[in-house]
gemmi code that builds the backbone of each chain (N, CA, C; Angstrom):
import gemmi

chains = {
    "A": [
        ("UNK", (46.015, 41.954, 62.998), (44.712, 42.631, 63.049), (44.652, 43.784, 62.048)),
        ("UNK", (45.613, 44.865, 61.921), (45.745, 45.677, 60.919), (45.651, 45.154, 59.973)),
        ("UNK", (46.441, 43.993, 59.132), (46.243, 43.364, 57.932), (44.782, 42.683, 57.534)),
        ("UNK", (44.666, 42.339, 58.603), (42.492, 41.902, 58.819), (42.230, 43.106, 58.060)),
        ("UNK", (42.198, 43.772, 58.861), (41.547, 45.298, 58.895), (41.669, 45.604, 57.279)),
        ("UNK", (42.722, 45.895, 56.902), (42.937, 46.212, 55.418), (41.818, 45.647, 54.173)),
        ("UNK", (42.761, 44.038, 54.633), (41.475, 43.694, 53.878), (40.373, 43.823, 53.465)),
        ("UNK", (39.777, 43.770, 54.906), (38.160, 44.110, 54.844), (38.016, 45.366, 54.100)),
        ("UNK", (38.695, 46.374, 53.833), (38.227, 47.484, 53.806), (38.619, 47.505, 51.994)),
        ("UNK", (39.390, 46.747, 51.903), (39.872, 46.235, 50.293), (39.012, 45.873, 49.434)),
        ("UNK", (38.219, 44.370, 50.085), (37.086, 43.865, 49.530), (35.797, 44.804, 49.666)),
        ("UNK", (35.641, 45.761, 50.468), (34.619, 46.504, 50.821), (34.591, 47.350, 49.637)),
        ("UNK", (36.040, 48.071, 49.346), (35.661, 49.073, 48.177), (35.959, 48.313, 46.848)),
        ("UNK", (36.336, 46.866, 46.786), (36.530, 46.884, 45.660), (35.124, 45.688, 45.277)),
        ("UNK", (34.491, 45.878, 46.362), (32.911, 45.798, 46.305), (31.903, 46.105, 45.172)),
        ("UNK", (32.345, 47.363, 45.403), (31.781, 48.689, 45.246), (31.786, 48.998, 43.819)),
        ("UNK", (33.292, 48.393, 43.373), (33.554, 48.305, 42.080), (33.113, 47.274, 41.071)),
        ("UNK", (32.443, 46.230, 42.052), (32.380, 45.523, 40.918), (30.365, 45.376, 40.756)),
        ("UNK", (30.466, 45.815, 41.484), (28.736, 46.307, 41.106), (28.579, 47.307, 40.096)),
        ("UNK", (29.823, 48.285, 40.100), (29.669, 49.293, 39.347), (30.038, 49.327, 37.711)),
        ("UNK", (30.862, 48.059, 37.925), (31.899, 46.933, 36.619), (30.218, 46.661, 35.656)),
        ("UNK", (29.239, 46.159, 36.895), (28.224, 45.133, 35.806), (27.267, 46.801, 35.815)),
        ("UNK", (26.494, 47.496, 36.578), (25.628, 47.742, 36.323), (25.959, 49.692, 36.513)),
        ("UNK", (27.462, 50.178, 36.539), (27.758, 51.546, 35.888), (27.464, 52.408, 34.952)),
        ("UNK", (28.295, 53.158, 34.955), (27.416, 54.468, 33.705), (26.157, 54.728, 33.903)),
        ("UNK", (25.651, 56.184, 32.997), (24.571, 56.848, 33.118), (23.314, 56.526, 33.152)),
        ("UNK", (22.910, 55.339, 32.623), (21.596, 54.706, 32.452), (21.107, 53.613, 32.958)),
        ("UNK", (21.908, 52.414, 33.456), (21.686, 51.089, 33.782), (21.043, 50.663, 34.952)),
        ("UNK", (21.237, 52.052, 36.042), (20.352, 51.688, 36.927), (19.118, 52.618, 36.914)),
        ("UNK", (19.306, 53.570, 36.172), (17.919, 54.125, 35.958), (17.080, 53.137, 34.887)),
        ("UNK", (17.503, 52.476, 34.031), (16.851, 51.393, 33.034), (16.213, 50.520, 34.339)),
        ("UNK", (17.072, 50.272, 35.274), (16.329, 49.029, 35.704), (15.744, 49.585, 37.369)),
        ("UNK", (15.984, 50.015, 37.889), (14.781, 50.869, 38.709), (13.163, 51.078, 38.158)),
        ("UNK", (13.112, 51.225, 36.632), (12.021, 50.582, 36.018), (11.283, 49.462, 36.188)),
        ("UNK", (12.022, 48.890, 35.424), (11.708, 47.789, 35.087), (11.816, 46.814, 36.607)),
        ("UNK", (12.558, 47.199, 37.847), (12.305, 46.369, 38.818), (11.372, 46.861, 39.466)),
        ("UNK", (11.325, 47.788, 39.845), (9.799, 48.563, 40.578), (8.648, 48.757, 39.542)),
        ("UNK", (8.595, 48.354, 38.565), (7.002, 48.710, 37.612), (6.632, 47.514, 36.707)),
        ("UNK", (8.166, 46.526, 36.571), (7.326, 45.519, 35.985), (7.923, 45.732, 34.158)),
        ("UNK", (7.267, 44.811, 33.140), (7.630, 44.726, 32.113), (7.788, 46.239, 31.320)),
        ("UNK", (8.036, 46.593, 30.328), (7.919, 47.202, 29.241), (8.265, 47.082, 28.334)),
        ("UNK", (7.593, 48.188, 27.170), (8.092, 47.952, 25.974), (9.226, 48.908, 25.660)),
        ("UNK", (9.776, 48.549, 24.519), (11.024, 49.577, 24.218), (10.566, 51.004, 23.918)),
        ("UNK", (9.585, 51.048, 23.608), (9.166, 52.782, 23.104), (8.528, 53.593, 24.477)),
        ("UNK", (8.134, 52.494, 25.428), (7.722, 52.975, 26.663), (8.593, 53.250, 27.197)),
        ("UNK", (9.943, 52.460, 27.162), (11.606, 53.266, 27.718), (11.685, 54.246, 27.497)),
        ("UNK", (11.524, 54.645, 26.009), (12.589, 55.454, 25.331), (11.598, 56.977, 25.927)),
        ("UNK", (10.326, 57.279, 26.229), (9.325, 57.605, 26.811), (9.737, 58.058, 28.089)),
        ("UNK", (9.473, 57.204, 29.194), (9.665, 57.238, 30.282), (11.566, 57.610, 30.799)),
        ("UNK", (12.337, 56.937, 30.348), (14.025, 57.453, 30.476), (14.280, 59.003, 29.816)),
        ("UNK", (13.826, 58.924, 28.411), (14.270, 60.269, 27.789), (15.706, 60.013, 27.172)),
        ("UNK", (15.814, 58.226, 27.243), (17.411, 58.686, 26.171), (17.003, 58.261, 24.900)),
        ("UNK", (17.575, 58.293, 24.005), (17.232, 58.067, 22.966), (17.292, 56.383, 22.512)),
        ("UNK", (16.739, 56.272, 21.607), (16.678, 54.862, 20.640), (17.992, 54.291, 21.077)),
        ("UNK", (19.079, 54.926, 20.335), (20.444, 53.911, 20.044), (21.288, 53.729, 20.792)),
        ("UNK", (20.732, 54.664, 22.232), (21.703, 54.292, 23.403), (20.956, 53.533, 23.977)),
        ("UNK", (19.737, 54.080, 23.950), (19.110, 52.586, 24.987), (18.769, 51.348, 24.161)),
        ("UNK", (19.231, 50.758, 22.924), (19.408, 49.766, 22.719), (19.985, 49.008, 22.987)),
        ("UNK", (21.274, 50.001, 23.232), (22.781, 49.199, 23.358), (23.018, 48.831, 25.589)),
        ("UNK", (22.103, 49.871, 25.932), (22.559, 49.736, 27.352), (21.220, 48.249, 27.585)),
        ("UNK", (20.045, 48.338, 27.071), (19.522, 47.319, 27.141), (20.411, 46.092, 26.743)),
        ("UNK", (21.141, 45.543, 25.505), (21.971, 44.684, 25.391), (22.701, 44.432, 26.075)),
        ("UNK", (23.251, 45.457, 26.492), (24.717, 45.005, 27.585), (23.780, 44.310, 28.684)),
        ("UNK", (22.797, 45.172, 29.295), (22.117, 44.371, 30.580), (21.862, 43.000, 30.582)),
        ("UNK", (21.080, 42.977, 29.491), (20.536, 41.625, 29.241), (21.735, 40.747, 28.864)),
        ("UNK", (22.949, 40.572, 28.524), (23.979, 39.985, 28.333), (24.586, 39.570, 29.717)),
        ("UNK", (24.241, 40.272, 30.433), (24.699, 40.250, 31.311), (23.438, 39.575, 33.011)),
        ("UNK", (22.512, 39.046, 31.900), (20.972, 38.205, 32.676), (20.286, 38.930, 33.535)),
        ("UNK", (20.443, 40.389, 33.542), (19.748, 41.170, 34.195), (18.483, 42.284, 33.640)),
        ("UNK", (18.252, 41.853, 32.691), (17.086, 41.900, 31.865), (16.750, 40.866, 31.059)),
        ("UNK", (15.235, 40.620, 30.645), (15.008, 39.537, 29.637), (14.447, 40.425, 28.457)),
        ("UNK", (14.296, 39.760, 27.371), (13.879, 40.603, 26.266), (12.821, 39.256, 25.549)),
        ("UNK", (11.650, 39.784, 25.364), (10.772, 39.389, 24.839), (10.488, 39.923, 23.432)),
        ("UNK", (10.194, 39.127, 22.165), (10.025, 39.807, 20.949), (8.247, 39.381, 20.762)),
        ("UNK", (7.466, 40.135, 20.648), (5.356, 40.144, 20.956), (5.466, 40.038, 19.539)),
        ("UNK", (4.457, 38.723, 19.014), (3.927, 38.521, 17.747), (2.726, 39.502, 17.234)),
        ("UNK", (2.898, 40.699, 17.621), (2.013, 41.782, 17.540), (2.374, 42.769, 16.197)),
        ("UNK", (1.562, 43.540, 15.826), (1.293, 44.268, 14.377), (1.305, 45.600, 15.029)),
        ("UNK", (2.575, 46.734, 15.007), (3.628, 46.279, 14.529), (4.161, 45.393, 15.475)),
        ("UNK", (5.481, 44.406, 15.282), (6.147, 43.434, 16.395), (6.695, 44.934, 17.297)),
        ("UNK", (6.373, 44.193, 18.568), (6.677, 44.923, 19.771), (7.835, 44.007, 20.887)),
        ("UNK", (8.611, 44.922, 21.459), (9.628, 44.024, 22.373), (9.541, 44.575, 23.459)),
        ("UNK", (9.157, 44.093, 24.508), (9.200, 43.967, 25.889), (10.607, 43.387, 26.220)),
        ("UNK", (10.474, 44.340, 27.505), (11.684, 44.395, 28.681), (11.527, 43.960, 30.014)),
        ("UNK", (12.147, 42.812, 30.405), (11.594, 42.985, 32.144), (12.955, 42.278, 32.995)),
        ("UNK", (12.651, 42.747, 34.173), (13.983, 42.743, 35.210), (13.468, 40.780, 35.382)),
        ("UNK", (15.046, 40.923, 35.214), (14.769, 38.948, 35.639), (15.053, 38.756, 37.666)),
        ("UNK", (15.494, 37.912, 38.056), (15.306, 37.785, 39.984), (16.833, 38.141, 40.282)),
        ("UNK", (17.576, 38.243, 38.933), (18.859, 38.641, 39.482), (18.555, 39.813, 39.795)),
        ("UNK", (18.076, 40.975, 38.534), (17.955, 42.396, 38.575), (17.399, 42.737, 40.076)),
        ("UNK", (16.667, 41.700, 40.186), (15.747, 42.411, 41.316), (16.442, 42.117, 42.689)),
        ("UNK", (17.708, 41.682, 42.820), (18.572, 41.565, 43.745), (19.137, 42.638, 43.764)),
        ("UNK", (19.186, 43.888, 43.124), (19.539, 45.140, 43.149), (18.452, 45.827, 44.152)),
        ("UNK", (17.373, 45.543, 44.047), (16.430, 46.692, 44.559), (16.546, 46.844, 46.127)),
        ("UNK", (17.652, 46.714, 46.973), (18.690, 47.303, 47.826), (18.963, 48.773, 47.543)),
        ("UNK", (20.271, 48.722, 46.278), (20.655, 49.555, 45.955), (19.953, 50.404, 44.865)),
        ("UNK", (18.920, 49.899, 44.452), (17.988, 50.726, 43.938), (17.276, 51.745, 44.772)),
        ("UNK", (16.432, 50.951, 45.626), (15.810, 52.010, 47.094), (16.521, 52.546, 47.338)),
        ("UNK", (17.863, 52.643, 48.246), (19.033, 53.802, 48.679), (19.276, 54.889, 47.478)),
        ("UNK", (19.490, 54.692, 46.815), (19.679, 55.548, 45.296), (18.474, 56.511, 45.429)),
        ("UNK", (17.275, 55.624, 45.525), (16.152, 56.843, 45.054), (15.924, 57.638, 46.298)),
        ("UNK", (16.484, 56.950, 47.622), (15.776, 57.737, 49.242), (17.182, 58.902, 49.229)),
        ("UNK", (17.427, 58.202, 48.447), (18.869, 59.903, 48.629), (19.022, 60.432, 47.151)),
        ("UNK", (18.745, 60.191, 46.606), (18.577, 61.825, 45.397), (17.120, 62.182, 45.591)),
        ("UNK", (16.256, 61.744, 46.524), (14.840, 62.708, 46.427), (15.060, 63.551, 47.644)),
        ("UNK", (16.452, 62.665, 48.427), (16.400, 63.967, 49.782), (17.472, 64.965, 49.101)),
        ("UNK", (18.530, 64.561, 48.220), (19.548, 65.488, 48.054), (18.879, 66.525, 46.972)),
        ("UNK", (17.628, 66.295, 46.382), (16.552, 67.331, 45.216), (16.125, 68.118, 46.699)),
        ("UNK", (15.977, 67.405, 47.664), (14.950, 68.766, 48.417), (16.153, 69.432, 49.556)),
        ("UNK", (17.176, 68.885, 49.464), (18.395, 69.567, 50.213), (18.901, 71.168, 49.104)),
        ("UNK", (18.792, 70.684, 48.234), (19.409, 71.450, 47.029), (18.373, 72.601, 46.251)),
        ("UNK", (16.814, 72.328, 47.017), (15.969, 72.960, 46.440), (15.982, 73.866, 47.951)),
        ("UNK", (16.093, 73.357, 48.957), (15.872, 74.528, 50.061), (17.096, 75.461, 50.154)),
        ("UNK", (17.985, 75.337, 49.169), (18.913, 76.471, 49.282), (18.514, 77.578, 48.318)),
    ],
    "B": [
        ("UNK", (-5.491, 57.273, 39.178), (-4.537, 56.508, 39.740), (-3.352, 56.207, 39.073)),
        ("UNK", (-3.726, 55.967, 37.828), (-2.513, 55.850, 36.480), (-1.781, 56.625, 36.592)),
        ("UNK", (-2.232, 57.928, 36.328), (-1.126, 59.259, 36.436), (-0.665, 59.169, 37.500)),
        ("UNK", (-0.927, 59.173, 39.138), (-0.396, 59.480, 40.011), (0.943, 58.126, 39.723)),
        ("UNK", (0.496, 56.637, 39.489), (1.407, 55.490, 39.316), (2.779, 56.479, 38.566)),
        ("UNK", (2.495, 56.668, 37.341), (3.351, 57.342, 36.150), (4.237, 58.375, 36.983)),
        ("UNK", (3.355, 59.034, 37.705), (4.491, 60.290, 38.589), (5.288, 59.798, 38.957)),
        ("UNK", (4.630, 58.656, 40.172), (5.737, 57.954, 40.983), (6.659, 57.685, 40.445)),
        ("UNK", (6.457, 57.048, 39.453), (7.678, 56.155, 38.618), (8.902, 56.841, 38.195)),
        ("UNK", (8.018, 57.855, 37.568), (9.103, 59.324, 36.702), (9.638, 60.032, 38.628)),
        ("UNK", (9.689, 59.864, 39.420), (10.195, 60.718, 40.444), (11.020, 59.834, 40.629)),
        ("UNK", (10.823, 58.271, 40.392), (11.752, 57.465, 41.526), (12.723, 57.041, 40.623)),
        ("UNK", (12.820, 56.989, 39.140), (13.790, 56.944, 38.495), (14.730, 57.940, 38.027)),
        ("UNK", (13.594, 59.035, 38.204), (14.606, 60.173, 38.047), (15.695, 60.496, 39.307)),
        ("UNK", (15.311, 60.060, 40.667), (15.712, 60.464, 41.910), (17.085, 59.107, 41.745)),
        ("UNK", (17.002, 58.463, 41.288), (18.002, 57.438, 41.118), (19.139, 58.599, 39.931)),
        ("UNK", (19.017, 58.757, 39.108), (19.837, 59.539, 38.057), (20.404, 61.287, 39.076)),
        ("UNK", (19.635, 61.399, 39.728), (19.857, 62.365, 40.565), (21.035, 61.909, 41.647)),
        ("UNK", (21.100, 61.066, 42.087), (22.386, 60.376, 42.938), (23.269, 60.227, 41.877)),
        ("UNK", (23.389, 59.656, 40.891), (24.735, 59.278, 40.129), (24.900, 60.631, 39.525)),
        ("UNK", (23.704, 61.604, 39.489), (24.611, 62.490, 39.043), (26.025, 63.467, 39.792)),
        ("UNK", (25.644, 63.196, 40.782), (26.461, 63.471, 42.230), (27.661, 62.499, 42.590)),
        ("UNK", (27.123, 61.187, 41.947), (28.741, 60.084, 42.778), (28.270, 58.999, 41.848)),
        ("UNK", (28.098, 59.457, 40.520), (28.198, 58.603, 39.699), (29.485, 58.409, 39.084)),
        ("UNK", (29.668, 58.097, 37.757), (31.113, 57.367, 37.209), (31.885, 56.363, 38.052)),
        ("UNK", (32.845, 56.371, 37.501), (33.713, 54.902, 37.971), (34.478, 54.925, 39.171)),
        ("UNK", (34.153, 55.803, 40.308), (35.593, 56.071, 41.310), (34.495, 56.419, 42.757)),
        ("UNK", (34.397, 57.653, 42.567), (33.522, 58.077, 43.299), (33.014, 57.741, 44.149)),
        ("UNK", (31.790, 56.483, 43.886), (31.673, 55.643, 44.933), (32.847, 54.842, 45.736)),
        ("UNK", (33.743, 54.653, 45.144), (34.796, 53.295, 45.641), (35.505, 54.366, 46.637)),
        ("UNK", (35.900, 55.426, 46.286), (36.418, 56.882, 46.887), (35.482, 56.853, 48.686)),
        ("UNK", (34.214, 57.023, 48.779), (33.292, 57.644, 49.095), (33.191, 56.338, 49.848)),
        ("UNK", (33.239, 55.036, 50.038), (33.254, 53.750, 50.767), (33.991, 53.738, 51.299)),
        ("UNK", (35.276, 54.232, 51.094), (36.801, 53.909, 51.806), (36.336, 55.242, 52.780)),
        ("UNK", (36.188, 56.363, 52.612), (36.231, 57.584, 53.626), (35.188, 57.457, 54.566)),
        ("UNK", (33.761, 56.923, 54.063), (32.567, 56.478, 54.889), (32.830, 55.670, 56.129)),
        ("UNK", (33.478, 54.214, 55.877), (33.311, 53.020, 56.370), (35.061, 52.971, 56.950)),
        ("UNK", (35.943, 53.904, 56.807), (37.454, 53.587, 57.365), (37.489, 54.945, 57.507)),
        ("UNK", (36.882, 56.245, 57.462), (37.314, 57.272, 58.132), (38.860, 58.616, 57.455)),
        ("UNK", (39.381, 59.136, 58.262), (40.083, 59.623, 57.217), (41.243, 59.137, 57.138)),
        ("UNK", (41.574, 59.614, 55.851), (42.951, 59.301, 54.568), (43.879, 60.072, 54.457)),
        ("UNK", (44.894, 59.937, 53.908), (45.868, 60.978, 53.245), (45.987, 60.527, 51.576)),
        ("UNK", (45.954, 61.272, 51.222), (46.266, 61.440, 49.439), (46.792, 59.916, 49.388)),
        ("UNK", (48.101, 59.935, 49.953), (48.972, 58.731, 49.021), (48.030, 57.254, 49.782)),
        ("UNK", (47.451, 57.328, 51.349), (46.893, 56.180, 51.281), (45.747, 56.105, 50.395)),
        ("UNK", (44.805, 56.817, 49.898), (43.707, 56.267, 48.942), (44.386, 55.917, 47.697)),
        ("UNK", (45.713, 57.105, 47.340), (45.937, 56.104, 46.038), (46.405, 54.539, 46.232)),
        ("UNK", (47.000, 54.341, 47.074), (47.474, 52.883, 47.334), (46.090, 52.198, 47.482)),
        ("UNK", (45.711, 52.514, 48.314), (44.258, 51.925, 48.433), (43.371, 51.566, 47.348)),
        ("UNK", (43.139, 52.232, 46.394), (41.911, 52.557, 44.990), (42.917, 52.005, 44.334)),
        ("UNK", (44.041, 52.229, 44.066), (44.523, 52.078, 42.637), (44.398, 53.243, 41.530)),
        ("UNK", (44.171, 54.364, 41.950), (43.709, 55.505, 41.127), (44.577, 55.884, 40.686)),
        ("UNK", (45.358, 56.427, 39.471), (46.359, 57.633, 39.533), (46.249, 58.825, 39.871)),
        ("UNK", (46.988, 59.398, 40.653), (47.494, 60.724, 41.133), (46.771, 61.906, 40.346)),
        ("UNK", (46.518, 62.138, 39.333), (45.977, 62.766, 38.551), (44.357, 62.665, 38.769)),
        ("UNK", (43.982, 61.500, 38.492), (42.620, 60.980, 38.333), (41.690, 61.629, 39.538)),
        ("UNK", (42.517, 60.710, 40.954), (42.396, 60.714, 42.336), (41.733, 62.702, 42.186)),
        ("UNK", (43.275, 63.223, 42.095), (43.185, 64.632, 42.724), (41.421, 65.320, 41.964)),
        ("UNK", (41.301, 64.637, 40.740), (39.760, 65.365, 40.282), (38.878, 64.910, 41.132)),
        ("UNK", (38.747, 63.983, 41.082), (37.272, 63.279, 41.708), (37.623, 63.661, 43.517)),
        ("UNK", (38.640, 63.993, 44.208), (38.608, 64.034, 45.437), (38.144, 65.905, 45.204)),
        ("UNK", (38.364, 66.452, 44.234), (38.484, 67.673, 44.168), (36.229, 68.145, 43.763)),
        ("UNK", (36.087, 67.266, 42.834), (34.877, 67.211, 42.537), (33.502, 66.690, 43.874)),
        ("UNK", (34.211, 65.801, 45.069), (33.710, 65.543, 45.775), (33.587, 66.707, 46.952)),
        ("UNK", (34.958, 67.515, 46.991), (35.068, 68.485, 47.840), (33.752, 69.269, 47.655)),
        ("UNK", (33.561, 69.876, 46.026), (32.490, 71.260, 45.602), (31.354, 70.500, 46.289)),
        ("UNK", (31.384, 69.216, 45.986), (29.891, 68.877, 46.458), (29.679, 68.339, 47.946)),
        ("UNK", (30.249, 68.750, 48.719), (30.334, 68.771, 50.119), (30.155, 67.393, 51.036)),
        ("UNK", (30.734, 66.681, 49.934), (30.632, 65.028, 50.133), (31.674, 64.622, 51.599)),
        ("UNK", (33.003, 65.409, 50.911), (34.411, 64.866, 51.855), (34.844, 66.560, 52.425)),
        ("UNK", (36.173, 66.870, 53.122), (36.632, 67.686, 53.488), (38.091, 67.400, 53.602)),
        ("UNK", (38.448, 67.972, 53.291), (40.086, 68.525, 52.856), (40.887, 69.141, 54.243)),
        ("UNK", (41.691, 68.578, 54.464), (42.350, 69.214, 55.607), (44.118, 69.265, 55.498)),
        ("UNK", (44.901, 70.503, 55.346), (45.967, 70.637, 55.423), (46.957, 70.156, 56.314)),
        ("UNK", (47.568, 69.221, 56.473), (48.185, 69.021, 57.785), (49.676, 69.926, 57.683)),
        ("UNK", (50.010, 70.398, 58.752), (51.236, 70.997, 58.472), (52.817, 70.152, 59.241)),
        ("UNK", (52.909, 69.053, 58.776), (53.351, 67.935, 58.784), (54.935, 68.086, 57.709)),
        ("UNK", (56.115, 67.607, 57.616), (57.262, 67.369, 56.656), (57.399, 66.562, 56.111)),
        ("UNK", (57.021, 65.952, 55.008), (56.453, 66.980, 54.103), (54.697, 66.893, 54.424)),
        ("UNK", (54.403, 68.034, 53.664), (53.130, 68.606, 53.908), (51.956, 67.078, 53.468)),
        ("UNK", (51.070, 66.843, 54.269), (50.244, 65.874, 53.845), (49.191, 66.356, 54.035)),
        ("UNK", (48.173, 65.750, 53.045), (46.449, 66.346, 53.432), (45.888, 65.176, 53.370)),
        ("UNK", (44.695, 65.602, 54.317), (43.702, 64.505, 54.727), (42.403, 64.626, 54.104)),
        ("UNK", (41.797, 63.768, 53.945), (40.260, 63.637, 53.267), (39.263, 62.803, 54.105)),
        ("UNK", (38.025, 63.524, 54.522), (37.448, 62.813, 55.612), (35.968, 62.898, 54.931)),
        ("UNK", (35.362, 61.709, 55.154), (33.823, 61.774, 54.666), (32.826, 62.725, 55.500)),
        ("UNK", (32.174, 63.665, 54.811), (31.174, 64.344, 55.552), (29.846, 63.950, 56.285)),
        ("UNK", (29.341, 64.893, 56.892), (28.023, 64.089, 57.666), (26.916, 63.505, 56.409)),
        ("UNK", (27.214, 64.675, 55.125), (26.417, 64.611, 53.780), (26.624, 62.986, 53.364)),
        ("UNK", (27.997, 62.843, 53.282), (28.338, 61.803, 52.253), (27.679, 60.370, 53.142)),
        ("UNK", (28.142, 60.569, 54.865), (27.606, 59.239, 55.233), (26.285, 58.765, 55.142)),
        ("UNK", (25.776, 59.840, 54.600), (24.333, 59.692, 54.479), (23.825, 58.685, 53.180)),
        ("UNK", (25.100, 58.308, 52.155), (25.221, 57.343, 51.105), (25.283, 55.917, 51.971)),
        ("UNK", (25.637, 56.097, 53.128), (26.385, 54.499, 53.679), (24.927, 53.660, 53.173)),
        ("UNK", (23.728, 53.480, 52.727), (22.978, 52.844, 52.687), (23.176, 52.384, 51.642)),
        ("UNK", (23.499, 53.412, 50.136), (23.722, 53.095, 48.894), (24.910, 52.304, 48.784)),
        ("UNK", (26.005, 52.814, 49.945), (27.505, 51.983, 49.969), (27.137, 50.662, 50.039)),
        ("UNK", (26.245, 50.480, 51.201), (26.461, 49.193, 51.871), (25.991, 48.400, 51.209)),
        ("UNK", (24.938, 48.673, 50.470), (24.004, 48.085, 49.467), (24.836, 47.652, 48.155)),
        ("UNK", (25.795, 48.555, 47.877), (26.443, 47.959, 46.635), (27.716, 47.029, 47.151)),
        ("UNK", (28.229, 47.151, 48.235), (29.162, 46.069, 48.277), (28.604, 44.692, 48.569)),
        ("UNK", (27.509, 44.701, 49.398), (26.510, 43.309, 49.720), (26.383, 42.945, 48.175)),
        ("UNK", (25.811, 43.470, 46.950), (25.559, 42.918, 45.881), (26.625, 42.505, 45.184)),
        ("UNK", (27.800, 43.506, 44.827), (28.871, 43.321, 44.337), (29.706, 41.970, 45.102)),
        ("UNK", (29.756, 41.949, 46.484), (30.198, 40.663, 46.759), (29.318, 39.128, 46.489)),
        ("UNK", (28.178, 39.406, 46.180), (27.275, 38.218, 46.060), (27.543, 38.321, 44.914)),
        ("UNK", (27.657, 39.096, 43.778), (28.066, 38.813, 42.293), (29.193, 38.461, 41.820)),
        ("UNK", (30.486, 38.687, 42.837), (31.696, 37.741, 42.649), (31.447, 36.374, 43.118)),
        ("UNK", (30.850, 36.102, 44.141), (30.697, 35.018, 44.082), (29.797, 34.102, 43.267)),
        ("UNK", (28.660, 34.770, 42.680), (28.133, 33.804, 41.755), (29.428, 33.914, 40.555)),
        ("UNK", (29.574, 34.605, 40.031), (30.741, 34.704, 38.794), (31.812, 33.560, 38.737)),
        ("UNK", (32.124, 33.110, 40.648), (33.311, 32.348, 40.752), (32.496, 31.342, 40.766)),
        ("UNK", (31.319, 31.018, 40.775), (30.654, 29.510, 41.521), (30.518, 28.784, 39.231)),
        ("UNK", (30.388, 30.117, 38.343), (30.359, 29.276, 37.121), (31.733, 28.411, 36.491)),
    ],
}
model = gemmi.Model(1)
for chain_id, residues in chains.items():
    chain = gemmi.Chain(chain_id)
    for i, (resn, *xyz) in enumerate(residues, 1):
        res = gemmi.Residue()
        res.name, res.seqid = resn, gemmi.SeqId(i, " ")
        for name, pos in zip(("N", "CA", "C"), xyz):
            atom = gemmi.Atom()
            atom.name, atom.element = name, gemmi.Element(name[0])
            atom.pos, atom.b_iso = gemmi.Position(*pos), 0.0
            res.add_atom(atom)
        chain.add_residue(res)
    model.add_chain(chain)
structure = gemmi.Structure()
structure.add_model(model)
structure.setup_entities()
């Protein structure tokens, strides 16, 4: 039963890790908390709405989408424009998307009433 | 209505970047699952547990302390051992926990099913 026990608690955190393996670091779930709660965009509407710059959020967009959790659309538009949108994997996050946002808007007003 | 949409958006992505800024990077969470969901530790079981080095471990358990995530307890034991126990603060993540190991385990398993 202890060795049960272990386990579970093995796969539990190394859970944890591998969510954090595909969709870690500073931007990837703020990129896609976007794009899963609002729907398509374009890249300049990212760069807009996130506040990181061009050449990181190129590259964190690539990794995502390499990874089928974004699609990338290139618009036969003047100038050409590229749209972003969460594919049904991404949106298998929006679990851990909601928890994320219901606790840093309580830990902003925990941290603001001090 | 637009603007109010736009607020929303900018609050709920920012409130997401607001959690990782707290138990973001690579440990933290995996740290913060094991103390949540199994209760308290001693130093050498999380390193066995995580896989962390000794070094690594002592920051991020030390960085979790300032932010009133876990609690530190001296045992006066031969040799001396300390314990690390998740706070009422931190269990308040178990939603974000639980949420990322449910995904993270559904993403090993698609990974193994290619």
């Amino acid at each position: 039963m202890v060795k049960h026990a272990k386990t579970e608690c093995d796969d539990a955190h190394f859970a944890v890790q591998d969510t954090l393996y595909v969709v870690g670091g500073k931007w990837k779930m703020m990129i896609l908390s976007i794009l899963v709660r609002f729907g398509t965009k374009r890249f300049g509407e990212l760069v807009k709405l996130t506040g990181i710059s061009a050449r990181i959020l190129s590259k964190e967009l690539n990794e995502l989408e390499q990874n089928k959790l974004i699609s990338r659309k290139v618009c036969n538009t003047k100038p050409i424009t590229v749209e972003y949108s969460a594919t049904a994997y991404s949106k298998s996050l929006g679990d851990v998307i909601n928890a994320m946002i219901k606790w840093g808007r309580n830990h902003k007003k925990k941290i603001r009433e001090k």
